[in-house]
C-alpha positions in Angstrom: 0.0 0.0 0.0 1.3 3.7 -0.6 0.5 5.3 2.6 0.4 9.3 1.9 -0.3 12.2 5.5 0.2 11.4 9.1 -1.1 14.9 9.7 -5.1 13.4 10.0 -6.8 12.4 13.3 -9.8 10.6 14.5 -10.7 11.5 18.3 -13.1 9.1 19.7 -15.1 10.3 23.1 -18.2 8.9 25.0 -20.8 11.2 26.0 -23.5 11.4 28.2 -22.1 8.6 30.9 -21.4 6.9 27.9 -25.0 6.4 26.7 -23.6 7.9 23.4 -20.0 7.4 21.0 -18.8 10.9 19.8 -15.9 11.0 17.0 -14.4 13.7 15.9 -12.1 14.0 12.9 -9.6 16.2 11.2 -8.5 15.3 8.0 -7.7 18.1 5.8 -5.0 16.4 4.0 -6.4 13.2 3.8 -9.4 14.4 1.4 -7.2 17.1 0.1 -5.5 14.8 -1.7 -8.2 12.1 -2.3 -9.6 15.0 -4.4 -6.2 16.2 -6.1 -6.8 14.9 -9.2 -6.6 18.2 -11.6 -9.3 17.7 -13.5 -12.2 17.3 -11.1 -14.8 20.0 -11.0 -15.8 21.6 -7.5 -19.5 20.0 -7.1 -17.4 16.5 -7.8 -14.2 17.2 -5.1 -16.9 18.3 -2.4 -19.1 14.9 -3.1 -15.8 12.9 -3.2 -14.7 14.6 -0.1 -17.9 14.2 1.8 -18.0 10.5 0.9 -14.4 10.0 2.4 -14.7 11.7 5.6 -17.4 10.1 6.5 -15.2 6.9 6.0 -12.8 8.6 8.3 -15.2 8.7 10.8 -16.0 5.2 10.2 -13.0 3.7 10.7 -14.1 4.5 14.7 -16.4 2.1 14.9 -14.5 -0.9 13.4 -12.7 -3.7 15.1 -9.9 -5.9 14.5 -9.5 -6.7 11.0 -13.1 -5.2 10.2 -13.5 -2.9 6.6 -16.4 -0.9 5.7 -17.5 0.2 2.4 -19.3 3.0 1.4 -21.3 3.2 -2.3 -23.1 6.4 -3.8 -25.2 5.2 -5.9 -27.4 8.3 -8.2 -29.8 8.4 -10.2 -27.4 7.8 -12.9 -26.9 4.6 -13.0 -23.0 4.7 -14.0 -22.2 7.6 -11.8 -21.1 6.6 -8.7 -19.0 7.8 -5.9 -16.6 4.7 -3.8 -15.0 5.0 0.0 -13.9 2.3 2.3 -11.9 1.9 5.1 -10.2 0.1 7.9 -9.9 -0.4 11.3 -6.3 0.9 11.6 -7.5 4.2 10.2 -6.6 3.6 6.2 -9.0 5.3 3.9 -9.6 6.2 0.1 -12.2 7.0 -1.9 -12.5 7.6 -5.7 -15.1 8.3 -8.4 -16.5 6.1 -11.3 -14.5 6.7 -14.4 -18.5 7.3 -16.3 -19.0 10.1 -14.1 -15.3 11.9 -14.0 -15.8 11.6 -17.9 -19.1 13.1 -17.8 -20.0 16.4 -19.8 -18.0 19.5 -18.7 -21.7 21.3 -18.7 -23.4 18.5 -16.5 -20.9 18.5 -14.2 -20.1 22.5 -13.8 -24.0 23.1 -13.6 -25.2 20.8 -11.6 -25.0 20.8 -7.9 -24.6 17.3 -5.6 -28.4 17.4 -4.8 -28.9 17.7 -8.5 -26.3 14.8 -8.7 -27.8 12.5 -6.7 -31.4 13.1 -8.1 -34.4 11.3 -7.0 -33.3 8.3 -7.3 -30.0 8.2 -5.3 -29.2 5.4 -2.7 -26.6 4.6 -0.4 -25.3 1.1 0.3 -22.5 0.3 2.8 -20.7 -3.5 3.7 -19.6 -3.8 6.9 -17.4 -7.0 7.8 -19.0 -8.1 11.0 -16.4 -10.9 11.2 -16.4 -14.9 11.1 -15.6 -14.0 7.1 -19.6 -12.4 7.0 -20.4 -9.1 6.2 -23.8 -6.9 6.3 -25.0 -5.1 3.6 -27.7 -2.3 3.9 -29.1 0.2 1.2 -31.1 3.2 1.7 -32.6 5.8 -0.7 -31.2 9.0 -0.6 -34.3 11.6 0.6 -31.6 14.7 1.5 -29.9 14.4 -1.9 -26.8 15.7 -0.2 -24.5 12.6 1.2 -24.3 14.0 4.8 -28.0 13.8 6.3 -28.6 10.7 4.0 -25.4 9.0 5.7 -27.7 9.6 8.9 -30.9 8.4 7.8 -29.0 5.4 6.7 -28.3 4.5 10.1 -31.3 5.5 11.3 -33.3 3.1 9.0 -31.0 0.4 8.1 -29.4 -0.5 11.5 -32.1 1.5 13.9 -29.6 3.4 15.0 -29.7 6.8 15.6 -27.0 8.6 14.4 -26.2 12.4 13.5 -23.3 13.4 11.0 -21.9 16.8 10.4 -19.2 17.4 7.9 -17.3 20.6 7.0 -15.5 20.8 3.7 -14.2 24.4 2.6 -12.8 25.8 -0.9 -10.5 28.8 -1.3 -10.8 30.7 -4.5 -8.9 28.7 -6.6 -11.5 25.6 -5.2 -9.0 24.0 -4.0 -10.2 22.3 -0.4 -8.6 23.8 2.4 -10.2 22.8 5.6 -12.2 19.4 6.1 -13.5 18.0 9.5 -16.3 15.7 10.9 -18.3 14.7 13.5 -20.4 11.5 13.9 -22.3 10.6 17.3 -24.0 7.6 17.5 -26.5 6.1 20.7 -25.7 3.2 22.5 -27.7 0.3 23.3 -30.1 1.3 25.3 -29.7 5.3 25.4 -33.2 7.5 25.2 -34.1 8.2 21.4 -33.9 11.8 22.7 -30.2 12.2 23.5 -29.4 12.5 20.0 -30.6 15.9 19.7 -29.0 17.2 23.2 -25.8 15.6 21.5 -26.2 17.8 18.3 -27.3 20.6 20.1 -24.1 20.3 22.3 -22.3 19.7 19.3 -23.5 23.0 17.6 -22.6 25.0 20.6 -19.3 23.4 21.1 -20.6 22.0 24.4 -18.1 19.6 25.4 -18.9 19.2 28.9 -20.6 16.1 29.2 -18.3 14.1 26.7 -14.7 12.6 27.7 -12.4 11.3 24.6 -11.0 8.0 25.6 -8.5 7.8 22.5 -7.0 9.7 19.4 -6.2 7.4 16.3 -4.3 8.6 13.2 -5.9 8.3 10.0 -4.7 8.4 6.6 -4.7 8.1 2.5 -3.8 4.8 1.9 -3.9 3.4 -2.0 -3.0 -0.3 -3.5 -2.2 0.9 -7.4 0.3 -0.5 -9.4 1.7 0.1 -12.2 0.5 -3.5 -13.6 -2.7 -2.9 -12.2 -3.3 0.0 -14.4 -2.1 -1.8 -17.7 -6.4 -1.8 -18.5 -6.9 1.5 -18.5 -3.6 1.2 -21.3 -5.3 -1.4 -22.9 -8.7 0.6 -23.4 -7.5 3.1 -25.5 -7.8 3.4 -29.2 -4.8 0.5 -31.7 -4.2 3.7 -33.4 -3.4 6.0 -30.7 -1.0 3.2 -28.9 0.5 2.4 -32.2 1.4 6.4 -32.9 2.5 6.9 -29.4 5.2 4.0 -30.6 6.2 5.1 -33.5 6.9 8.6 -32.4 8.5 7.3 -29.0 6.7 8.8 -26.5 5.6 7.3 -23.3 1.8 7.6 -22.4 1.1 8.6 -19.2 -1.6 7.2 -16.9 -3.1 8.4 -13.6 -4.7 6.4 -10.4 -8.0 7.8 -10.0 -7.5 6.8 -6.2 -4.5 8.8 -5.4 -3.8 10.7 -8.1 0.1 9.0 -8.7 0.8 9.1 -12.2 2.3 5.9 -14.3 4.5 5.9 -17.6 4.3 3.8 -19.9 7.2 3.4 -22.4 7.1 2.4 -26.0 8.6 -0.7 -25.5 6.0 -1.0 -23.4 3.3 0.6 -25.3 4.2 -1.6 -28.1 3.4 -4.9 -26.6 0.2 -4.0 -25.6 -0.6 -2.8 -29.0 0.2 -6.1 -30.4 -1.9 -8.0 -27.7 -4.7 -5.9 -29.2 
């Protein structure tokens, strides 16, 4: 795995005499540079972002070897947005190559809600261990990623469950500032405490909530340079066999992590036979 920033946290704290699980995240330059790559448009960076700090937060309510997976599914049935994550903090997140290649228009004019459309959904796979996992899918009613990522809890696992994430853009929409909060009740809390909790949480009332632990979490990515020989393989005969025969190396990026790959003409030229 490429393992990219150590400068993220996830701060986990129990609230209420622990009738509640609070966690708290920074992780500016984890989704900083989930969304790097230099072609995505604003409305797509703050979806992707969204989508991976809520992973981030995730990654506190995992165990042992557990993952999690997180699929935004709109109303476009090739447009998609990935995350998933691991117990030991790794996250990463990226974007179907359909919707990335979109229309320029779509996606400048459009806004997430817009995105999403009617028929959004969300599905998440949790590994609940003994090699099993649970998979739950929602509709999406908020069309925004954030409240839907609560109402999934809320009517998938019965849980209630309040999510706040804050992604900012300077001028140049780059993102500068990303952080999140998830609480979550506890077996057997009052349906009621979640909105003390998010009430608290909007006044930056701390006082009845005591972190127990502070976990790093980071960008992690598995691509290879073999593993992106596909993406080689999909373009056009002619446009391998020119890059050949002028000598020039075609050059290929991760849609995960944004780490780009050259490919030689020696190279280039034995996948263009293959094809």
């Amino acid at each position: 795995w490429n393992i990219m920033y150590e400068e993220n946290y996830l701060i986990k704290a129990l609230a209420y005499h622990s009738q509640a699980r609070v966690l708290f995240v920074e992780n500016t330059e984890l989704v900083r540079a989930a969304c790097s790559q230099r072609t995505m448009p604003p409305m797509l960076r703050i979806a992707l972002g969204r989508t991976v700090s809520a992973a981030s937060l995730l990654t506190g309510v995992l165990k042992d070897n557990q993952r999690i997976s997180l699929k935004i599914k709109t109303s476009h049935r090739d447009y998609k947005i990935f995350a998933d994550a691991d117990a030991w903090g790794n996250v990463r997140g990226y974007i179907s190559d359909e919707l990335l290649n979109a229309s320029p228009e779509y996606l400048h004019h459009n806004s997430i809600e817009q995105l999403i459309g009617s028929r959004g959904c969300i599905q998440i796979t949790k590994d609940i261990g003994m090699h099993g996992t649970f998979t739950g899918i929602t509709d999406m009613p908020y069309g925004n990623i954030v409240d839907d990522l609560s109402y999934y809890f809320q009517q998938s696992e019965q849980t209630p469950t309040f999510f706040s994430l804050l992604i900012e853009m300077d001028q140049s929409k780059d993102i500068v500032r990303s952080r999140g909060v998830m609480a979550q009740l506890l077996p057997g809390a009052p349906l009621e405490l979640i909105d003390r909790i998010k009430n608290d949480l909007f006044f930056s009332n701390f006082k009845y909530m005591q972190a127990v632990g502070k976990e790093p979490v980071r960008l992690f990515c598995g691509c290879s340079k073999e593993m992106l020989i596909p993406m080689l393989r999909a373009l056009e005969k002619d446009e391998l066999t020119d890059a050949y025969a002028a000598g020039r190396s075609i050059e290929i990026f991760c849609n995960i992590c944004g780490k780009a790959y050259h490919f030689q003409p020696d190279e280039i030229a034995s996948i263009s036979e293959k094809k």
